[in-house]
Each structure stands twice: as C-alpha cells, then as structure tokens.
N, C-alpha and C positions, 0 to 999 in steps of 0.2 A: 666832863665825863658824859654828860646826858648826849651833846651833840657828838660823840663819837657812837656813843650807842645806834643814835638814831641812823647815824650813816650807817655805820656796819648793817644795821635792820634794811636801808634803804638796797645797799650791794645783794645781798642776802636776797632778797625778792629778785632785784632782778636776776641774779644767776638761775633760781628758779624761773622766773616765767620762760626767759629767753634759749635755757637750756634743757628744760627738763620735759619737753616734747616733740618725743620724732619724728612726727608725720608734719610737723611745722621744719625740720631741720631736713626733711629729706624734700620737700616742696623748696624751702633755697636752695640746694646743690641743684633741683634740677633748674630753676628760675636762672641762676648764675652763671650754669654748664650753657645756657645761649652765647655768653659775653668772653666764660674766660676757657682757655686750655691749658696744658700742663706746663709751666715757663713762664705764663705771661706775669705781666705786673698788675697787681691791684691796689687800690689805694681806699682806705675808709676811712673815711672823715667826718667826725663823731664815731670814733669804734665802741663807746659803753664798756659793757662787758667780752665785747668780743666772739660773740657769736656769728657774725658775720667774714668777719677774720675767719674763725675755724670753718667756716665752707668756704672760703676761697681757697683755702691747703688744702681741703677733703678734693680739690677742682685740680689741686697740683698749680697752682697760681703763686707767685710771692707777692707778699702782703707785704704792706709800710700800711700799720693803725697810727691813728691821727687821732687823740684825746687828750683836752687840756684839761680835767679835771686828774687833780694828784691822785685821789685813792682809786681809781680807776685806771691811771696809768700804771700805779704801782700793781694792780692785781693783772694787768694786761701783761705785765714782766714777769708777775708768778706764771697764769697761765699760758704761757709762748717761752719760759725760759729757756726749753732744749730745742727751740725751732729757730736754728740760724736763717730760716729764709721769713721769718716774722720782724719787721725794725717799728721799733715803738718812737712815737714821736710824740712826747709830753707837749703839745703847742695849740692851741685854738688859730683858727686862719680865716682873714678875710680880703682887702684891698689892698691891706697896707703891713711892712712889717713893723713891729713896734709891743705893745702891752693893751692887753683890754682888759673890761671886767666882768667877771664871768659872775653872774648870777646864777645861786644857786638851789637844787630842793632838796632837801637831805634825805627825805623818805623817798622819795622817784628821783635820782636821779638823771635819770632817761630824760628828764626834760629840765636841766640843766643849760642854761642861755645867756648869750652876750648878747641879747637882744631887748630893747626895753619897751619896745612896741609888741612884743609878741607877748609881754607876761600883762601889758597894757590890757593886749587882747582877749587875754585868758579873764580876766577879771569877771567874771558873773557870769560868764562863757557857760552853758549848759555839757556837763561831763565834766568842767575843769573846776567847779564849786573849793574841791577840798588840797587845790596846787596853791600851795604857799613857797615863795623864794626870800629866805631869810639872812642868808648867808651872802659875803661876794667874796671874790678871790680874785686878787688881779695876776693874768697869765699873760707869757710871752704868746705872741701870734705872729705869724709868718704868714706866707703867699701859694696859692698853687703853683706859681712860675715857680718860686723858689723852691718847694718840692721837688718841682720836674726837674730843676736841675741838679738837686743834688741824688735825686733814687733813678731818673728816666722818667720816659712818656705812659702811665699807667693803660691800660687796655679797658680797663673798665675802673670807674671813681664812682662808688656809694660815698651822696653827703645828705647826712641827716643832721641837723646843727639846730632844731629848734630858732624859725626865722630867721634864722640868718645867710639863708642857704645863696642867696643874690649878694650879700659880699663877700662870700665865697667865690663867687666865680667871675666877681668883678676884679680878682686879683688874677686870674687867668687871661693869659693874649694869646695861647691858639687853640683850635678846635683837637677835643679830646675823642675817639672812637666811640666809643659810650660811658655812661654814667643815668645814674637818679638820683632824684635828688625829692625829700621829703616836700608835702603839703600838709598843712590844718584848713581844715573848713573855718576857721577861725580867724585865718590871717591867707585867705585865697590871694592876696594881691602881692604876698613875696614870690608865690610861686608863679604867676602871672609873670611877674617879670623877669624871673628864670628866664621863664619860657620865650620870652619875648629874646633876652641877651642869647640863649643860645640859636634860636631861629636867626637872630642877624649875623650870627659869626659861621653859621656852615649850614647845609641845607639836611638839618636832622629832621627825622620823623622819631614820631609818640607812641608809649601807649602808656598803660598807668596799674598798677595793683593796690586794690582799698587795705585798707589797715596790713593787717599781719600774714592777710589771704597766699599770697606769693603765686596769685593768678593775674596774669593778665586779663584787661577786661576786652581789649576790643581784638575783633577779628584777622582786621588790617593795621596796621600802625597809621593814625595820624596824623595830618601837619600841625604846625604851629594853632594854627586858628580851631582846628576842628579839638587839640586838648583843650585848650583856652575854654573853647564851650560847654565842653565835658566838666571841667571843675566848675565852672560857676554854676551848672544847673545841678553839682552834689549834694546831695540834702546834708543839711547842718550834721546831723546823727549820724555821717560816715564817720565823723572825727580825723579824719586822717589816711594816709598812702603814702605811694613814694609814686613822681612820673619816671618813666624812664623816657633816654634820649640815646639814638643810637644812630651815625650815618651808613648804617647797616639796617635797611629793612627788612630782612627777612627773619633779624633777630628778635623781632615787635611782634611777628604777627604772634595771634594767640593759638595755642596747640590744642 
C-alpha cells in the first residue's frame, strides 16, 4: 500500500512539473517545429509522462512513445486514449532484443534506469544526495531497428533513458535525420560515446540545450569534437541537457 502511495505521489509531481508550465511547453513546440512538420514520425524513447509526446501532435507529427515502466505506460494510454496517431510501446530498448532490469525511483520517476553504472554514478553525486532506486522490474526490451521496422524511419528520435542512451543506439544500423539524446554531468562518458557512435555512422553536426532551457546554446552547430569539448568543460552544477544531432545544419544553428 505505502509503495503505491508513493508512486502515485512520484506520477503526481511529475504531471505537475512537466505539465503545468507554458512558457516551458511553448519553448518545445518552437525547439521541435526545427525537426518535425505536420505527418512526419516521431519517436520518444523514455516518454515519462508524455509531455513531449503532446508537442510532437501540437507539431501535427505522429508519435510511437517508447516507456517500459508499467504505470507510466498505463497513464500514457489514459492520456493518448482518443489519439489514433499516439502508439504506445510498453518496452525499454537497447542492443539486443530480450528482458532487462529496470531499476527503479518511486518518488522521480523520471530517473528510472536499466543502467547500473549510472545509479553507480549518482551515488554521493552533488544534486543527486536524496535518488534512492529501491525497486526493479524486469521488462521486455527490443531494438531501434526493430522499431523502425515495424512503425518506419522516425524524422526526429528524443532518447532520454537515464545512461543508457549508447545502448540505445547500439541497437540502431542506420543513420536517423535527427534525434537528442540526454547527458548528466555525472556520467559525461555515455554521452561521449554517443557522440562518438553517431559521428562515425553519418557526418552529423551538434548543438545542445542545458537542463529544461529548450534553447540552444551555440550559434553554429558543431562537430563531433567541438560537442565533445563543450561537455567536458560543463560545470558539474549544469546537472544535465539533451545534445542534439541533426544531418541537417541549419536546424542547429541557434535563433
């Protein structure tokens, strides 16, 4: 009884932070409206609560949300029930298809992970003092290929996966139009090597937005080497972004 409480408490905040401010929700549609147009496919992978979902329909996009946590997928089926172009995908995705184990926070959800080196990381981690992952669940996990085959080639892919975002895209074999893909100051060397796998699969340019901002920061989009140097010199105290990656540079630069 107490750990349902505390989930529902844990959903409950996040619908409020992630929903209950505009000028954060009209800063996505415009960040988004570079990537998607009315038709195209998007794909998010880690949807949460679905806030990002609902700007890629505000964009006129269809969405396939991507979240292997159960109470999450089920409120993603409340909230999407009358949106035949919303497909909910209860599955966590990395290299391989098969089962993993999804550690879990019942108070934050949002930072819910298959990754055992990232909660590694968080341990004493300055900002992350009070993330405890008590819980696991073991979920089915599939593939981006597999994805792509069975929804098409997404136009643009948000993967925020708490570390795990590089076996995410180790399960991918071709180059995607664009996508971002989460960092922590904490665990800079998954994104690194993001960065590194999609630099050798197509000649993407960078750029990156710190935490919740949904501004880009640089002027021009940069290459592989020049994000690379931009995150390692982030002060500890950014916490976190997303890079994006786009073989479309004009969709990087900053406005």
């Amino acid at each position: 009884m107490r750990d349902a409480l505390v989930s529902a408490y844990g959903v409950a905040r996040s619908l409020r932070i992630y929903y209950g401010d505009r000028a954060r929700r009209a800063g996505m549609d415009a960040l988004y409206r570079r990537f998607l147009k009315p038709g195209d496919l998007a794909f998010d992978i880690g949807a949460h609560v679905g806030d990002r979902v609902a700007s890629f329909r505000r964009l006129g996009a269809r969405v396939v949300a991507i979240e292997p946590q159960p109470q999450l997928a089920r409120l993603l089926r409340v909230l999407f029930v009358f949106d035949r172009k919303v497909a909910i995908e209860p599955v966590a995705v990395g290299r391989t298809k098969g089962t993993i184990e999804l550690k879990l926070n019942l108070p934050n959800p949002t930072v819910a992970t298959a990754s055992d080196t990232f909660i590694d990381a968080a341990k004493g981690a300055e900002g992350w003092e009070s993330q405890r992952w008590t819980h696991t669940r073991t979920v089915p996990m599939t593939t981006l290929d597999a994805l792509i085959e069975k929804h098409g080639v997404p136009q643009f892919t948000k993967i925020d996966v708490e570390g795990f975002e590089d076996e995410v895209l180790a399960g991918l074999s071709q180059p995607l139009p664009a996508l971002s893909l989460e960092f922590t100051t904490i665990q800079r060397d998954v994104a690194l090597g993001a960065i590194e796998r999609l630099a050798a699969s197509a000649p993407y340019r960078f750029n990156a937005a710190v935490g919740e901002s949904q501004r880009l920061e640089h002027a021009e989009p940069l290459d592989a080497a020049g994000i690379a140097r931009w995150l390692k010199n982030l002060p500890l105290k950014a916490n976190s972004g997303d890079i994006y990656a786009s073989l479309d540079s004009a969709k990087l630069r900053k406005k």
